[in-house]
C-alpha positions in Angstrom: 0.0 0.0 0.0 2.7 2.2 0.3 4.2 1.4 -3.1 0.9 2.8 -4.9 0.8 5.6 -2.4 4.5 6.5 -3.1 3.7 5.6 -7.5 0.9 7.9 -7.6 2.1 10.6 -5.9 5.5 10.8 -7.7 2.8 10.5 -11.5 0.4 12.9 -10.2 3.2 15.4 -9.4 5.4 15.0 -12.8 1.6 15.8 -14.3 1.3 18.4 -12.2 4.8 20.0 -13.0 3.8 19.6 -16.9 0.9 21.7 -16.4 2.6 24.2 -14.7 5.3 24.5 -17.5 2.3 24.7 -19.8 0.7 27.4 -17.7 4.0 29.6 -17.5 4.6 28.4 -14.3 8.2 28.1 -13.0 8.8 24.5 -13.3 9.4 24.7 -17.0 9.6 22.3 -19.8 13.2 20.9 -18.5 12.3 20.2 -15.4 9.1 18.0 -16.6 11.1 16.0 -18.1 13.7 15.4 -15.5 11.3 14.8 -13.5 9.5 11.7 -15.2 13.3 10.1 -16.1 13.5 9.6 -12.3 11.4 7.3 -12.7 14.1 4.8 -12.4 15.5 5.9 -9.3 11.5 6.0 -7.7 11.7 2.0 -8.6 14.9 1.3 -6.8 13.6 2.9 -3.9 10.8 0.7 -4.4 12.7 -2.5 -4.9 14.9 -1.5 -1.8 12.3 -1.3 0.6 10.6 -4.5 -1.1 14.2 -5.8 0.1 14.6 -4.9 3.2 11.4 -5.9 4.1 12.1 -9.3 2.8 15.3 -9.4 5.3 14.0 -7.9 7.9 10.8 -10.8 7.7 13.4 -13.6 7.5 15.9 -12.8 10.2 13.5 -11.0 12.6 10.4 -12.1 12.0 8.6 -11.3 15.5 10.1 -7.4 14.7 7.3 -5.2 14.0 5.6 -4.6 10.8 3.7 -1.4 11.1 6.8 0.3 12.0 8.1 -0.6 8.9 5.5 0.2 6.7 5.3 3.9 8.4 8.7 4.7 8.2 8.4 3.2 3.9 5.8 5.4 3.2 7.9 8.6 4.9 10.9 7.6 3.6 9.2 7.1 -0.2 6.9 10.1 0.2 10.0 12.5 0.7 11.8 11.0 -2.1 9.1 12.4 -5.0 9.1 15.6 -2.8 12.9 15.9 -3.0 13.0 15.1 -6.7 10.3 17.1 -7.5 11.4 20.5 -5.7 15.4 19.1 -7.5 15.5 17.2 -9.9 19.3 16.9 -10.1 19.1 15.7 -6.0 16.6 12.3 -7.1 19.2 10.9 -7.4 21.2 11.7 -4.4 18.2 11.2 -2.1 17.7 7.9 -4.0 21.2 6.6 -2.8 20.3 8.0 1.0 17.1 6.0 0.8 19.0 3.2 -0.3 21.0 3.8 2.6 18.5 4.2 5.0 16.3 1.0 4.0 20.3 -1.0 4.7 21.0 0.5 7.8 17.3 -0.4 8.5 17.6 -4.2 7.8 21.5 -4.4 8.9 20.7 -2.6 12.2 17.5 -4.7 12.9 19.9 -7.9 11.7 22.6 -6.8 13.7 21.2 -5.9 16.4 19.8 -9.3 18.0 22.4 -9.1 20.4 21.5 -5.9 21.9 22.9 -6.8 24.9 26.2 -7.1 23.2 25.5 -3.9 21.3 25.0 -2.0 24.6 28.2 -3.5 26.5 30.3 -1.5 23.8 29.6 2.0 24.5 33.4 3.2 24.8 33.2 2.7 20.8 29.7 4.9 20.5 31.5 7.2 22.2 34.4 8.0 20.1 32.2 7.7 16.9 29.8 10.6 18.6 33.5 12.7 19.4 34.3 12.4 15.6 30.8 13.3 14.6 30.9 16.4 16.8 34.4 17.7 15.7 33.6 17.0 11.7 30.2 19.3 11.9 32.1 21.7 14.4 34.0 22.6 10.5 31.0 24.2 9.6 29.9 27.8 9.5 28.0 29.6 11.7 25.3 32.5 11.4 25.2 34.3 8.6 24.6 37.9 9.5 26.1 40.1 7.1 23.6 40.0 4.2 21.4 42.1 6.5 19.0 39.1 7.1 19.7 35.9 9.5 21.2 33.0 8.0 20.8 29.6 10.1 23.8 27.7 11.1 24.1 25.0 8.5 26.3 22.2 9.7 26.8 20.2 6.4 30.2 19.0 5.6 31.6 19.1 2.1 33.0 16.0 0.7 34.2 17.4 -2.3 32.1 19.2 -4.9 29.2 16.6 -5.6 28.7 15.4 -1.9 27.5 17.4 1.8 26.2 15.5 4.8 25.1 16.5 8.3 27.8 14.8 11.0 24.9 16.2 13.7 22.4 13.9 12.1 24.5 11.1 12.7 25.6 12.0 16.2 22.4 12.3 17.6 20.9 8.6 17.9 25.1 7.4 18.2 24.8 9.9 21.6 21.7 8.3 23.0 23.0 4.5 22.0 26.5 5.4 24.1 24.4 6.7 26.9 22.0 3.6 27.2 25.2 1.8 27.3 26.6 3.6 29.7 23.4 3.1 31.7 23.9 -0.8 31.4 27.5 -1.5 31.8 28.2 1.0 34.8 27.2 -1.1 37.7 29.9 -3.1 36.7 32.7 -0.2 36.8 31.4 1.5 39.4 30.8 1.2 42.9 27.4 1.9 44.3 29.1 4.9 46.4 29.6 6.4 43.2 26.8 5.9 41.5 23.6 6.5 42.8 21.0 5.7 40.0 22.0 3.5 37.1 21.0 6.5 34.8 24.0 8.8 36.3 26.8 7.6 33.8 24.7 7.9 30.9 22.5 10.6 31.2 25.6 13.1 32.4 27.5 11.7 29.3 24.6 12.4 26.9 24.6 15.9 28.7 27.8 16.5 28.2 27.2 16.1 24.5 24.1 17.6 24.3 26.0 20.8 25.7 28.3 20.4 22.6 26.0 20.6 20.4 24.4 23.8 21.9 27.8 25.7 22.1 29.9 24.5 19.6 27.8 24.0 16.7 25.1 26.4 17.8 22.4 23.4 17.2 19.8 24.0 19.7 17.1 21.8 17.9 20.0 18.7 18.0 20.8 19.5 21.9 17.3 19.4 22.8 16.8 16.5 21.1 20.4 14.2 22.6 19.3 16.2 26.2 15.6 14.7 26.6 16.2 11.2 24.8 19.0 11.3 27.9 16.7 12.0 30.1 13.5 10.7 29.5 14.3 7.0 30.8 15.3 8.3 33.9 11.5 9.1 34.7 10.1 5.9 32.6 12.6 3.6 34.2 10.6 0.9 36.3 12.1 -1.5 39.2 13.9 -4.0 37.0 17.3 -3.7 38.0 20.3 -3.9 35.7 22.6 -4.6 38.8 21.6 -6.0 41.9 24.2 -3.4 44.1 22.6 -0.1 42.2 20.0 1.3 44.3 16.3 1.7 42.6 15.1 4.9 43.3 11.9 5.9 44.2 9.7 7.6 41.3 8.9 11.2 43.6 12.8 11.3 44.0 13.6 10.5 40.5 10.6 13.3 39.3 12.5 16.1 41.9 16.0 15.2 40.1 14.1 15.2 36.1 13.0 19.0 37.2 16.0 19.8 38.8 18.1 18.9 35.6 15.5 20.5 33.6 15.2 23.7 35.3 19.1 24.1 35.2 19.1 23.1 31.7 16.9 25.8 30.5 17.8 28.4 33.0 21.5 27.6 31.0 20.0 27.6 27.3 18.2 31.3 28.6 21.8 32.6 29.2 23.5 31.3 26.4 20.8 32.9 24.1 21.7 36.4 25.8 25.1 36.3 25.5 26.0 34.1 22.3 25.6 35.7 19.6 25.2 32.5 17.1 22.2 31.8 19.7 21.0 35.3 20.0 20.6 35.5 16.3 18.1 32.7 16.3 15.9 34.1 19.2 16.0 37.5 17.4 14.7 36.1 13.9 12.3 34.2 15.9 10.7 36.6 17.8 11.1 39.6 15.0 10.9 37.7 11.5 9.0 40.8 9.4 12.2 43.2 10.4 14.3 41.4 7.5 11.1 40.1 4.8 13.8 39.6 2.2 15.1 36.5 2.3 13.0 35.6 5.4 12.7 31.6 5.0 10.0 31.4 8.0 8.0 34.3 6.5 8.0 32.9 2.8 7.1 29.5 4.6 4.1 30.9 6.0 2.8 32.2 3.0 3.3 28.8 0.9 1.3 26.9 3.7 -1.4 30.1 3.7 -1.7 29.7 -0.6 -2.3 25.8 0.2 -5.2 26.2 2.2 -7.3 23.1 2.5 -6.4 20.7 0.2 -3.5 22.4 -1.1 -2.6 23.9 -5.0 -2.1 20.1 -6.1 1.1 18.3 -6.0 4.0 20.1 -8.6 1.7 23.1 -8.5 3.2 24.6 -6.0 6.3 27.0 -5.9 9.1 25.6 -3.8 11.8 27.9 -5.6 10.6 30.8 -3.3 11.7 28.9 -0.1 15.0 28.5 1.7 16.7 25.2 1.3 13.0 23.2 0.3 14.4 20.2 0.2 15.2 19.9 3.5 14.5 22.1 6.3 11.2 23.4 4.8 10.4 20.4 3.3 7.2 20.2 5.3 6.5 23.6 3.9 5.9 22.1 0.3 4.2 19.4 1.2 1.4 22.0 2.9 1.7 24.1 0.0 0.7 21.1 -2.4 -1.3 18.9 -0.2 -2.8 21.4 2.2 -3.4 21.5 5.4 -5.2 17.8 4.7 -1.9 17.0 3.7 0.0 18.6 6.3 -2.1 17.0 8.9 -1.8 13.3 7.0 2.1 13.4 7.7 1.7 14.6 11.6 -0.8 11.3 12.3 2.1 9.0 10.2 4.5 10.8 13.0 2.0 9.9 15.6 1.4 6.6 14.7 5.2 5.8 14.6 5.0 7.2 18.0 2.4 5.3 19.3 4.3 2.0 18.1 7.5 3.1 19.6 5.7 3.6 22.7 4.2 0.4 23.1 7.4 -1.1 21.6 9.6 0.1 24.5 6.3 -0.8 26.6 6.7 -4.9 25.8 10.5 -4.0 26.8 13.1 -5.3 29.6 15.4 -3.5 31.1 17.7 -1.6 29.0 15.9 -2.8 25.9 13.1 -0.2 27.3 15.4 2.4 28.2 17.0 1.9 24.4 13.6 2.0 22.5 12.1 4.5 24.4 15.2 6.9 23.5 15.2 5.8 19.9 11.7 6.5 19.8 12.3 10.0 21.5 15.1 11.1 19.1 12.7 10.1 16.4 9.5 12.2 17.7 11.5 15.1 19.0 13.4 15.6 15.6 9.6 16.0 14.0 8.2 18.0 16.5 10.7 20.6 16.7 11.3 20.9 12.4 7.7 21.2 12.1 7.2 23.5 14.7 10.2 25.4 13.3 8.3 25.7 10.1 5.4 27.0 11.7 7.4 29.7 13.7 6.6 27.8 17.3 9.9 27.7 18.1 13.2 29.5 16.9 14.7 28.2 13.6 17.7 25.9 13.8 18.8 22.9 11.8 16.4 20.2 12.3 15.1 18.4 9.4 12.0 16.8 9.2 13.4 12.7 10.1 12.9 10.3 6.8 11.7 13.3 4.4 14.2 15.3 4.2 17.1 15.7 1.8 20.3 14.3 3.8 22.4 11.4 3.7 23.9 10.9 7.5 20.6 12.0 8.7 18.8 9.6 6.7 21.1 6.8 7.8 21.1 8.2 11.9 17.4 7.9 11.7 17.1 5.1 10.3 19.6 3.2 12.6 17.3 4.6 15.1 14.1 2.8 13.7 16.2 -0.8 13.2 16.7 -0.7 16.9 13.1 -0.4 17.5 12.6 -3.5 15.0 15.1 -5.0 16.6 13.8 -4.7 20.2 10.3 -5.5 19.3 11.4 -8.8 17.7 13.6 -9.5 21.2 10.6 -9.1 22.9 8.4 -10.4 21.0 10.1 -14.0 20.2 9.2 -15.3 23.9 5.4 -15.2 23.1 5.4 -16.4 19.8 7.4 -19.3 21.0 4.8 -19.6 23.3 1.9 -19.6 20.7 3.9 -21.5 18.5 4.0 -24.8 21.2 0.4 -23.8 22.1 -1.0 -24.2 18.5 2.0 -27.3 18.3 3.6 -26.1 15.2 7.5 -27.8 15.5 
């Protein structure tokens, strides 16, 4: 169902692109055309997900198959909206796809042994370091054109290539500090370590805090900071190590608001007296000051001409916006499908949610502390680039997670959803080995 979703789509936007080239429109003749030859790349997106869901049904059969089928239809959905806004990039965001749907199967493969996976996290830990430095290379705020230019942390690989290190970093942050969580009972002594969350949570802080000051990425910081955090309040009684404390849940809500409080209190100062930071809250908060080149502003008023049900899908005008293709690549999609549209993609987020939820639910141990952060980097990456479309919150980096345009993203993201699939089919195999000798299949 999500091939023919994904097929019509793509054919009723290349129609849609024609007509607007026949109208005068600014799609033009050229781009028609390039549009319908990516038809090719549209099918080995198709045959890779056909793939991957074939391997992920043989070697972990009891992993869940809605998540799949979700994160497909995003995944295929922003491919025609990549192409159509770029041509020339179908083929790039093809490959990233293609990426994605591997990392996807390998991950869910791979990661079986997540207890294995999670007893490693020294070398999650210098992966996240080298991620951090590579997108510190990039430049910062723009301000000398007169209007704000976000930070853009993509590294060049020479003249045809650019990835995101941060979008990589992020979910490589949250696996170290689940692992950190499960192997530090073993390294250190209860005297040291009061909760089991203390090694993990203060290392994901620590990078969290990295990507605020030296990248400037406060969507990304927010993002490594809760998925940190958030176990500590969902953690339950089951004990990793039987000489680590449990600690009560009032106890562990005063230390979640106390390591809230501080950590806003601390992104309140830095926005006063860093400028890279300042500059975001300023845009934010006074967007109309600089209407030339305002990307929020000419957001707004693509989502405004969609109205309802949208100007149709290669109707709309995507060369008016700031980098469409990726951090207002929700923006086209309201422009073209409309608030309908718009509204369509926030319940396939919710729904993703809702599986990852119950997913880390069914969960033991640190398999619940692991899928309820994948699951968290995965909603909170959403919330925050649609709500930084809308003007809810100051714009940053974030890019809407499966839809758009970036290869390291793509791939962080997706390693994010294979550890999902992979904890669902750990928890998952017990019961149907259970039905299995209940129904007495051999």
């Amino acid at each position: 169902m999500a091939g023919v979703v994904i097929c019509t789509t793509f054919a009723v936007a290349a129609l849609g692109v024609e007509q607007n080239s026949v109208w005068g429109g600014a799609g033009g003749r050229g781009a028609t055309e390039s549009l319908w030859s990516s038809a090719g790349w549209l099918a080995a997106v198709l045959a890779g997900g056909a793939a991957a869901h074939v391997a992920i049904r043989r070697w972990a059969p009891n992993s869940n198959e809605t998540l799949f089928g979700i994160i497909g239809l995003l995944m295929g959905i922003g491919w025609v909206f990549v192409a159509r806004v770029d041509a020339s990039l179908a083929s790039e965001q093809a490959v990233a796809v293609l990426l994605g749907f591997a990392a996807i199967a390998g991950t869910s493969i791979a990661a079986r042994r997540l207890d294995w996976l999670l007893d490693r996290p020294g070398a999650c830990v210098v992966v996240a370091a080298a991620l951090l430095a590579a997108g510190s290379f990039s430049g910062g705020a723009d301000l000398s054109a007169g209007a704000y230019e976000p930070p853009r942390q993509w590294l060049n690989l020479g003249t045809m290539l650019s990835v995101q290190p941060y979008g990589l970093a992020k979910i490589v942050v949250v696996i170290a500090a689940c692992g950190l969580t499960a192997t530090a009972p073993r390294w250190l002594r209860p005297r040291f370590i009061p909760h089991r969350h203390v090694a993990g949570a203060s290392a994901a802080a620590v990078g969290a805090w990295a990507l605020l000051i030296i990248g400037a990425d406060l969507a990304s910081s927010v993002i490594v900071f809760a998925a940190a955090w958030l176990p500590l309040w969902l953690d339950g009684d089951d004990l990793v190590g039987s000489d680590v404390p449990t600690v009560p849940r009032s106890t562990r809500a005063t230390a979640l608001s106390g390591v809230i409080i501080s950590y806003a209190v601390g992104v309140v100062v830095l926005t006063t007296v860093y400028d890279r930071l300042s500059a975001q809250v300023h845009y934010w908060l006074n967007p109309w000051t600089e209407a030339e080149g305002a990307t929020v502003v000419d957001a707004a008023f693509a989502i405004s001409a969609g109205g309802i049900s949208g100007v149709g899908p290669g109707l709309g005008a995507p060369q008016h916006l700031h980098e469409p293709h990726s951090d207002f690549i929700f923006a086209v999609i309201a422009e073209e499908l409309g608030i309908l549209g718009g509204c369509a993609l926030l319940v396939a987020f919710t729904l993703l949610i809702g599986v990852g939820g119950g997913i880390a639910q069914r969960a033991h141990r640190t398999h619940r502390l692991l899928a309820a952060a994948a699951t968290s980097v995965i909603g909170l990456q959403a919330l925050l680039a649609i709500a930084d479309v809308l003007r809810l919150l100051p714009h940053t980096v974030g890019a809407l997670p499966f839809v758009a345009y970036g290869p390291l993203a793509m791939v962080g993201n997706c390693i994010a959803a294979g550890l999902l699939l992979a904890v669902s089919n750990a928890s998952d195999a017990p019961r149907a080995e259970s039905q299995q000798l209940l129904r007495g299949d051999p």
